[in-house]
PLY file of the C-alpha trace (Angstrom):
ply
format ascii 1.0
element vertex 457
property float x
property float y
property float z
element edge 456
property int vertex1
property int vertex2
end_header
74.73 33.92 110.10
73.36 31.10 112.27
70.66 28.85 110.70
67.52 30.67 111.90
68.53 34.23 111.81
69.61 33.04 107.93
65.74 31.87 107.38
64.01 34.71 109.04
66.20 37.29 106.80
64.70 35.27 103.76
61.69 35.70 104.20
62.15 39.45 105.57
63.45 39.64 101.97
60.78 38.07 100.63
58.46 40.28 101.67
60.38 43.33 100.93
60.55 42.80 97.61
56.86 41.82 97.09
55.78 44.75 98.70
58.09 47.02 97.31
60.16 45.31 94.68
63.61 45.87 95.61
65.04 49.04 94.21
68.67 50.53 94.54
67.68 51.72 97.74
66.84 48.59 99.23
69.46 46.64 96.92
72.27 48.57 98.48
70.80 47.95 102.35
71.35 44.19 101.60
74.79 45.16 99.96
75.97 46.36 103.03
74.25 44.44 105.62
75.79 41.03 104.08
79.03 43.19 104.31
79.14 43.80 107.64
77.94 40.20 108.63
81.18 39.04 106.96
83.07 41.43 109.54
82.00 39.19 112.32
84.88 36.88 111.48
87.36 39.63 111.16
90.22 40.54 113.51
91.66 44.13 113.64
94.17 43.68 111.58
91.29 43.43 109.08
89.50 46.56 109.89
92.23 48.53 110.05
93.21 47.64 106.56
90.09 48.06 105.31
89.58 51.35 106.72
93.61 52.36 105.68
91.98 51.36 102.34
89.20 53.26 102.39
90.96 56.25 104.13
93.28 56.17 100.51
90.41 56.18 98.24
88.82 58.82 99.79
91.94 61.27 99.92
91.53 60.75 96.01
88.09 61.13 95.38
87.92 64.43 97.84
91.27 66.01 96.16
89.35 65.05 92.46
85.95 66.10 93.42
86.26 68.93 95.72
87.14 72.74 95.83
88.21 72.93 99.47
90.70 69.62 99.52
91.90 70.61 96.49
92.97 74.39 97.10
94.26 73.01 100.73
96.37 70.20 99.08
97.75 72.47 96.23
99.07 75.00 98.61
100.94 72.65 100.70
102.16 70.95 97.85
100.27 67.70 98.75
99.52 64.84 96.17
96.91 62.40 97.07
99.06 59.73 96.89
101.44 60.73 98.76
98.83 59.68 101.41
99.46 56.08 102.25
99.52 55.36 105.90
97.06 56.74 109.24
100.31 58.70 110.07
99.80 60.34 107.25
96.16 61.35 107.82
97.65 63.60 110.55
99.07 66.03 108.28
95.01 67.18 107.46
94.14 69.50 109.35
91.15 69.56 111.96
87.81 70.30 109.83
85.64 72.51 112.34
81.96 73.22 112.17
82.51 76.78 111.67
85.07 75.85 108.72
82.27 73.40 107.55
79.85 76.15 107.66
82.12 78.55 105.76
82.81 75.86 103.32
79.84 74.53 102.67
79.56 74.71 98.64
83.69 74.14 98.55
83.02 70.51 100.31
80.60 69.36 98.46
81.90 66.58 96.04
78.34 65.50 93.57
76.17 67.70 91.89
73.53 69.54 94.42
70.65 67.86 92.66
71.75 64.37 94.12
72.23 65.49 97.26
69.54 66.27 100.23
70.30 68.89 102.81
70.05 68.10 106.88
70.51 70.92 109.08
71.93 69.79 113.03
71.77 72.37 115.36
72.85 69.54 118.15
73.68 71.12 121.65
74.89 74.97 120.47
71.76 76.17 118.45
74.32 76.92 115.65
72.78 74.89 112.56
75.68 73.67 110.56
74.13 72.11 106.72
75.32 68.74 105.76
75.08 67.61 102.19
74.08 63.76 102.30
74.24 61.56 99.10
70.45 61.46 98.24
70.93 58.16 96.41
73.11 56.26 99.15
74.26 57.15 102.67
70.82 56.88 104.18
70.31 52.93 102.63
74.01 52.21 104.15
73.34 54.37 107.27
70.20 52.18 108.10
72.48 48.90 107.61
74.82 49.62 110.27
72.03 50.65 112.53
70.00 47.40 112.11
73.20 45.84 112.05
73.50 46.88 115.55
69.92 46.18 116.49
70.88 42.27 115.59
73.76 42.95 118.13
71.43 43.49 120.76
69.22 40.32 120.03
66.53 41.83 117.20
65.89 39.76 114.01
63.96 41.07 110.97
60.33 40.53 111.69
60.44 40.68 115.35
57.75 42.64 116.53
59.25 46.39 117.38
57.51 49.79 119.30
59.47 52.98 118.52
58.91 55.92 121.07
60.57 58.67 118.96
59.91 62.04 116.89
57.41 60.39 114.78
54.45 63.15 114.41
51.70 61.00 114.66
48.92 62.53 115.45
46.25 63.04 117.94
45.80 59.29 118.89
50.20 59.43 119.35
50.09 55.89 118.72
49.96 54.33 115.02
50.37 50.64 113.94
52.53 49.28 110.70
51.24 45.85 110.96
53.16 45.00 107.67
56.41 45.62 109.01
55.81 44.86 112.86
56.25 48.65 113.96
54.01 50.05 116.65
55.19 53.75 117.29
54.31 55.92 120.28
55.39 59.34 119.54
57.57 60.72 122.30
55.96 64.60 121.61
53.47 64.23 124.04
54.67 62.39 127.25
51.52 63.09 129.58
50.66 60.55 132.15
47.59 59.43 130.00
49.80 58.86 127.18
51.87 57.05 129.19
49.57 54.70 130.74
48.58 54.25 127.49
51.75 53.62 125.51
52.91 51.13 128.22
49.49 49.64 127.56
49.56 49.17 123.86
53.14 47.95 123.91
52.32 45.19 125.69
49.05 44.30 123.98
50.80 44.57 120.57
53.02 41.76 121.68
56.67 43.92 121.78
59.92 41.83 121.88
61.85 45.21 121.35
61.42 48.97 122.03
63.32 51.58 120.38
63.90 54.76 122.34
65.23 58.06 123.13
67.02 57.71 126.53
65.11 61.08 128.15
61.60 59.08 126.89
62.33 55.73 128.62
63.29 57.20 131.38
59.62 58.86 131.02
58.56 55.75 131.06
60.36 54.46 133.70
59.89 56.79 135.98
55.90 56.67 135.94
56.08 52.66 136.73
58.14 53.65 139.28
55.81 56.34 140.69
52.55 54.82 140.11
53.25 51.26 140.95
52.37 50.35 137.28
52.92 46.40 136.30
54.78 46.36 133.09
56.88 43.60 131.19
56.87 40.86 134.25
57.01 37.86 131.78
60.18 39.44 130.32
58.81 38.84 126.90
60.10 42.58 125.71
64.11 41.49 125.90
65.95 44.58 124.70
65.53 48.76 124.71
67.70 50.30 121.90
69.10 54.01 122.66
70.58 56.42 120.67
70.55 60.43 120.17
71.68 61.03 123.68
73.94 60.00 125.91
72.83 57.52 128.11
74.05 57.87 131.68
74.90 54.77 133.80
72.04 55.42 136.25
69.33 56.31 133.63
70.71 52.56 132.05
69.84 51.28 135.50
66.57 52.83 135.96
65.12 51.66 132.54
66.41 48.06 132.71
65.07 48.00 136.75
61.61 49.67 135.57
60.64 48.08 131.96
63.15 44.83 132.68
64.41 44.98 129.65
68.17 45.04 128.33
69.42 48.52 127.23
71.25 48.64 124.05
72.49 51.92 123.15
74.01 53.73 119.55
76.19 56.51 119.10
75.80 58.58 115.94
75.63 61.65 114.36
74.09 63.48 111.35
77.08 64.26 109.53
77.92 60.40 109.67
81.15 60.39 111.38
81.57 57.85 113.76
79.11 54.87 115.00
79.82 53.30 118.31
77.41 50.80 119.34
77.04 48.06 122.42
77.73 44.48 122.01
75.76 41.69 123.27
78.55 41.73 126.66
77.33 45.15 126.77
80.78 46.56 125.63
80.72 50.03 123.48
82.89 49.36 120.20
83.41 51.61 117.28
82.09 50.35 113.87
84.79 50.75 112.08
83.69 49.93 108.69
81.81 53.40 108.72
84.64 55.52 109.90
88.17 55.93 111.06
88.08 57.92 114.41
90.43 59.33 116.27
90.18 60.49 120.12
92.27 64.08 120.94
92.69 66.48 123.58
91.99 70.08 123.57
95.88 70.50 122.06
95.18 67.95 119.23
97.40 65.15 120.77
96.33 61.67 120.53
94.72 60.24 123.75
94.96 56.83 124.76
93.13 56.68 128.04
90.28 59.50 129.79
88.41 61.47 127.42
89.21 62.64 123.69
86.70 64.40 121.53
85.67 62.37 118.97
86.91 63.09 115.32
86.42 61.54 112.52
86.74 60.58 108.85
83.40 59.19 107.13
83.13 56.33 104.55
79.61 56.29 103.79
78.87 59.94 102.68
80.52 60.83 99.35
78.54 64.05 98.89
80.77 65.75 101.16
83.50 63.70 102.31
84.48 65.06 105.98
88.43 64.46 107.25
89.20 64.25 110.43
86.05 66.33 111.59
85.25 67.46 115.16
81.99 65.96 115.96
81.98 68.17 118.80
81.41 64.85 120.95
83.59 63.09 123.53
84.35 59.52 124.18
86.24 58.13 127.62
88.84 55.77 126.74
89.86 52.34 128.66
91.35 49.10 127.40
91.80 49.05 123.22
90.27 45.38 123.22
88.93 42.69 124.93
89.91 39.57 124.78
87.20 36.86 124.62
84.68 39.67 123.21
82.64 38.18 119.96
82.86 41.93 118.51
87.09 42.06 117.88
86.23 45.94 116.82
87.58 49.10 118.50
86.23 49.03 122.15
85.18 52.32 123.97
84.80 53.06 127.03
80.97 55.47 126.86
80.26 58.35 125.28
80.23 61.93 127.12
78.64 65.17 127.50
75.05 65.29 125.28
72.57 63.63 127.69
70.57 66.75 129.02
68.32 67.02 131.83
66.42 69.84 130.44
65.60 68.14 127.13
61.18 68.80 127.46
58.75 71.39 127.44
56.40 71.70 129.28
52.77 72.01 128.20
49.70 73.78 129.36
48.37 70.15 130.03
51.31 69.12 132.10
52.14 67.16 128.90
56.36 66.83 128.24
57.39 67.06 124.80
60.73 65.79 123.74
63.09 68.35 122.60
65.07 65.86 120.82
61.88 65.14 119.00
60.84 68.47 117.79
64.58 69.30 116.96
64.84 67.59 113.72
66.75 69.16 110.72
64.68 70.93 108.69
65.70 73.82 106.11
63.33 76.32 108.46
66.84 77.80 109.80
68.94 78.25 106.75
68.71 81.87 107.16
69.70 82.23 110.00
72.94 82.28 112.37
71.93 81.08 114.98
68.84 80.20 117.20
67.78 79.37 120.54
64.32 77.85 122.52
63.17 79.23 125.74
61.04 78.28 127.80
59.71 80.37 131.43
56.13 79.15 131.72
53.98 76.15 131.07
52.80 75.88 127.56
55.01 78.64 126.27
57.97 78.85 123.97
60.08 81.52 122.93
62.41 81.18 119.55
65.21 83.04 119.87
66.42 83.83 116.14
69.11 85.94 115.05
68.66 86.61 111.47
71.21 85.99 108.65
71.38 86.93 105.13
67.93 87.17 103.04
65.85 86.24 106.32
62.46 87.74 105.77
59.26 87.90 107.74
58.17 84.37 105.67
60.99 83.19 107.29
59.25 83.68 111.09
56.17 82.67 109.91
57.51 79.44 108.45
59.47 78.71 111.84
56.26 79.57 113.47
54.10 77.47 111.42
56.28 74.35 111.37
57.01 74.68 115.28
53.45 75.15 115.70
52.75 71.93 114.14
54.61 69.68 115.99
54.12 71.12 119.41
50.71 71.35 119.08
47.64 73.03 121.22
49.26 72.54 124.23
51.94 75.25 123.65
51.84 78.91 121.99
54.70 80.07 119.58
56.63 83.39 119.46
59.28 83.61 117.12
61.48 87.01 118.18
64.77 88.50 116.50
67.43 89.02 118.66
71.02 89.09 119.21
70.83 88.16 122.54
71.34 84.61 123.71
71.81 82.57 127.23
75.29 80.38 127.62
76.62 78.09 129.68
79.29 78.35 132.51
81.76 77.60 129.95
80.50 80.29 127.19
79.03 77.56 125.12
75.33 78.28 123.63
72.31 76.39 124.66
69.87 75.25 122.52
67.10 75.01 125.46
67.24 77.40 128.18
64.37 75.65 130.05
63.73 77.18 133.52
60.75 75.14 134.55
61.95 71.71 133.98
62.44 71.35 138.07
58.79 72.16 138.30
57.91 68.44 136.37
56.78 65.40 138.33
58.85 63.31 135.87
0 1
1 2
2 3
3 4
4 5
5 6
6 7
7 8
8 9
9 10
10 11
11 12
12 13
13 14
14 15
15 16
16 17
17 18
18 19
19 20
20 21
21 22
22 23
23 24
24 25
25 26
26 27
27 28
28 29
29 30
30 31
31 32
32 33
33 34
34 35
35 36
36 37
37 38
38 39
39 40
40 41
41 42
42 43
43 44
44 45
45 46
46 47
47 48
48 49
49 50
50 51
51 52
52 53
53 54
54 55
55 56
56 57
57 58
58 59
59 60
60 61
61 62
62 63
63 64
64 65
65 66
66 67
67 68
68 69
69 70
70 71
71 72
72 73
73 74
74 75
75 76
76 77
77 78
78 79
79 80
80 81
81 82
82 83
83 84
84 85
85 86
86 87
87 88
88 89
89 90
90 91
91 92
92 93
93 94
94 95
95 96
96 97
97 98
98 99
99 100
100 101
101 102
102 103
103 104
104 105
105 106
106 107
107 108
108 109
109 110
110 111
111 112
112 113
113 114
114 115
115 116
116 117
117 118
118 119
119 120
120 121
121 122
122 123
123 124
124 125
125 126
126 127
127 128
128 129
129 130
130 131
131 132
132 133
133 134
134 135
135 136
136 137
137 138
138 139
139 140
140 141
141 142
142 143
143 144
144 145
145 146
146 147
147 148
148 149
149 150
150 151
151 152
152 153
153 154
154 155
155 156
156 157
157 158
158 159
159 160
160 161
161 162
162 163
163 164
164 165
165 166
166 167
167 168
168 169
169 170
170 171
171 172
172 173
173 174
174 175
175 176
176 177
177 178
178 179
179 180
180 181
181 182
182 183
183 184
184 185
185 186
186 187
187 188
188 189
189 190
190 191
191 192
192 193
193 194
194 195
195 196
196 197
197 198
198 199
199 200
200 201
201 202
202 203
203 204
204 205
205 206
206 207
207 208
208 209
209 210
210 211
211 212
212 213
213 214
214 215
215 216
216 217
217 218
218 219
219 220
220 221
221 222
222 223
223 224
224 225
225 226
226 227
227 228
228 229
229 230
230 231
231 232
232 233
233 234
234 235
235 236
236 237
237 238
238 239
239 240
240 241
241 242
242 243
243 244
244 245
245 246
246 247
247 248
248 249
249 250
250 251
251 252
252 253
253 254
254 255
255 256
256 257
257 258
258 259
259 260
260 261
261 262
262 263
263 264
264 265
265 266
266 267
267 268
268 269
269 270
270 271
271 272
272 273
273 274
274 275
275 276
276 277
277 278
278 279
279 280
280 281
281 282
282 283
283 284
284 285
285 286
286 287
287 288
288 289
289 290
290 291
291 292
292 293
293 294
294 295
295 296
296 297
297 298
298 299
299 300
300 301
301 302
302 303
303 304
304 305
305 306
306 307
307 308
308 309
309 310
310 311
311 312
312 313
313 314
314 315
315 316
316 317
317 318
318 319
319 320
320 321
321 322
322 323
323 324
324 325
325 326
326 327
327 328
328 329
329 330
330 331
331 332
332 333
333 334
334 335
335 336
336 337
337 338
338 339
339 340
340 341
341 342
342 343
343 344
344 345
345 346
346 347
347 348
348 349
349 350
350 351
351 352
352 353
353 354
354 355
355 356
356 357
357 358
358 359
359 360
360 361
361 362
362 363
363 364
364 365
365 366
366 367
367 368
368 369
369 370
370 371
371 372
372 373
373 374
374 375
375 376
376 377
377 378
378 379
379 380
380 381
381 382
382 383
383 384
384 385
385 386
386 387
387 388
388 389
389 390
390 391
391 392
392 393
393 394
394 395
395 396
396 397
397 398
398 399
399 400
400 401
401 402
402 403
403 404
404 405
405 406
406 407
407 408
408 409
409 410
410 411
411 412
412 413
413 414
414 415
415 416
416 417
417 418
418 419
419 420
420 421
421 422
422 423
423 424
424 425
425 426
426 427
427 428
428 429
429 430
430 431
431 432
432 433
433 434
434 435
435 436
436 437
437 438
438 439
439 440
440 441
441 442
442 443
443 444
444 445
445 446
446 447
447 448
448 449
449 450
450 451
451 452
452 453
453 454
454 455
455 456
């Protein structure tokens, strides 16, 4: 850590722990962060024993601790430690959502009461449940990401504006002047807001801005359109990304627009897999969070072109997930680069989950981000499956199709909570059906929006 970053951590923990006092929460963030700022000196010979090490332990603790991994290892007459090498791994069969979903109760490793529920529903409309350890994965989770934001130039302290799901309010702008935060809430992206936003980010005196990829490029498309002067003394240096894939010429347009450098993260809410940019602007896996591996559609390793992304997760012992299709894909180059300050895994980008049809549309013209509203809540645990639609200005259809115990509270809660975070601008109707739009390729959408083409922006 060089000698200034070192001092403005200090007092960052200073002030942490006289505003909070420093609990295990916040003792563990530390824990890890110093953790991974040893890694910088690390060569891959280092990670990949740490991860081989980590990839044992695991094996144990899930055959110990869980239903599923035990039953699976008993019938094939496995022992845990007969486990001992990444070949090895390969013997574990491919964990699917749908054997996740079926599974649910049988993965889980810790008692339910010290675990919190998330529900993704990510491109399909399928919600799968993920078990997360209430007491830990989210304080190590937040390490590796601010661990990556210090990758991309931020140090504790510096003043940050978030434009992300935040439900703010009617003002959609709110200032944490204690911890440097101004956030912008990307649920209303109207031209007023926007003017506004790009306002108040300047005037709050923003070295970074933290982003979903579809909001910047908001954002950057309104300076572009209206000629608006924004960020000219380059004092905002860096835009951090994550929750979609960033395409190459949406990176261009935001960097061009808001002059800024974009920074992007790869994640995912069942924790499997981080893959974050380096200050040379090179992708690499962070392989102190999981082991990944990058297949084809027959399961065979790929070394170059794209592999979907599965993984095995170190950070989440409520339900520890082997070799689990994240349902994402990666494109594969060179392993390594030499001469690259990060000596971790190096990737290529990460394919196939930026949308263009990720808003809806209000009766005000105003966009909402879908990524936004589309947070996990336990609204959809009884149900199989469910789907947005969207066919005229400030109007949204819910396409549910019910599951076991789903009651009319059920619709009204959907309806209520949906209600809430969309707003005025929109009316609700929540309809049972078994009936849902797919893509070319028979995959389900989660947004079938037909009037997206009809948006200025």
């Amino acid at each position: 850590m060089d000698p200034i970053h070192k001092f403005r951590v200090g007092i960052y923990r200073d002030f942490v722990a006289k505003a909070k006092r420093l609990n295990e929460y916040n003792g563990l963030f530390w824990e890890t962060y110093a953790m991974l700022e040893k890694t910088d000196s690390w060569g891959i010979s280092q990670f990949r024993e740490y991860q081989l090490q980590k990839i044992i332990s695991l094996i144990q603790f899930a055959y110990k601790n869980t239903k599923y991994y035990r039953s699976m290892f008993d019938e094939h007459g496995w022992k845990p430690e007969n486990f001992q090498n990444f070949h090895d791994l390969k013997k574990i069969p491919i964990l699917t959502k749908d054997i996740l979903k079926n599974n649910l109760n049988e993965l889980r490793a810790i008692p339910l009461h010290k675990c919190v529920a998330v529900t993704t529903g990510g491109s399909t409309g399928i919600p799968t449940k993920i078990f997360l350890d209430a007491r830990n994965t989210e304080a190590i989770r937040l390490a590796f990401v601010w661990r990556s934001f210090h990758e991309g130039g931020y140090y504790f302290g510096d003043k940050i504006a978030i434009l992300r799901g935040k439900v703010i309010g009617s003002e959609n702008i709110l200032t944490d002047h204690k911890n440097n935060i101004l956030y912008c809430s990307s649920m209303n992206m109207s031209e007023k807001n926007m003017r506004k936003y790009l306002y108040q980010i300047q005037k709050f005196g923003t070295r970074h801005i933290r982003a979903y990829p579809s909001s910047a490029e908001l954002l950057a498309k309104y300076i572009k359109d209206t000629g608006t002067t924004f960020n000219e003394n380059g004092k905002i240096k860096t835009l951090f990304t994550s929750s979609e894939t960033l395409t190459s010429d949406v990176r261009e347009l935001i960097e061009e627009q808001l002059h800024v450098k974009v920074v992007d993260l790869y994640g995912n809410s069942e924790q499997i897999g981080m893959i974050g940019q380096c200050r040379g602007g090179h992708y690499h896996e962070y392989m102190c969070h999981s082991y990944l591996e990058y297949l084809d559609d027959d399961n065979k390793s790929v070394k170059t072109g794209e592999g979907r992304i599965i993984g095995t997760g170190f950070i989440n012992q409520a339900m520890p997930l082997i070799r689990y299709d994240t349902g994402d894909v990666a494109l594969l180059g060179k392993n390594y680069l030499e001469g690259c300050v990060n000596r971790q895994r190096v990737i290529s980008s990460i394919a196939g989950r930026h949308r263009k049809d990720e808003f809806l549309i209000g009766r005000e013209e105003n966009l909402v981000n879908f990524v936004a509203i589309n947070t996990h809540v336990d609204i959809f645990d009884r149900i199989y499956r469910y789907q947005f639609v969207q066919e005229k200005k400030g109007h949204v259809r819910i396409n549910v199709m019910p599951g076991r115990g789903y009651t009319d509270a059920d619709n009204r809660n959907i309806y209520r909570e949906f209600k809430k975070r969309l707003g005025e601008t929109f009316d609700i109707e929540v309809c049972e059906t078994n009936q849902f739009e797919y893509t070319l390729r028979g995959k389900s959408k989660l947004l079938v929006q037909k009037l997206i083409s009809e948006s200025k922006y």
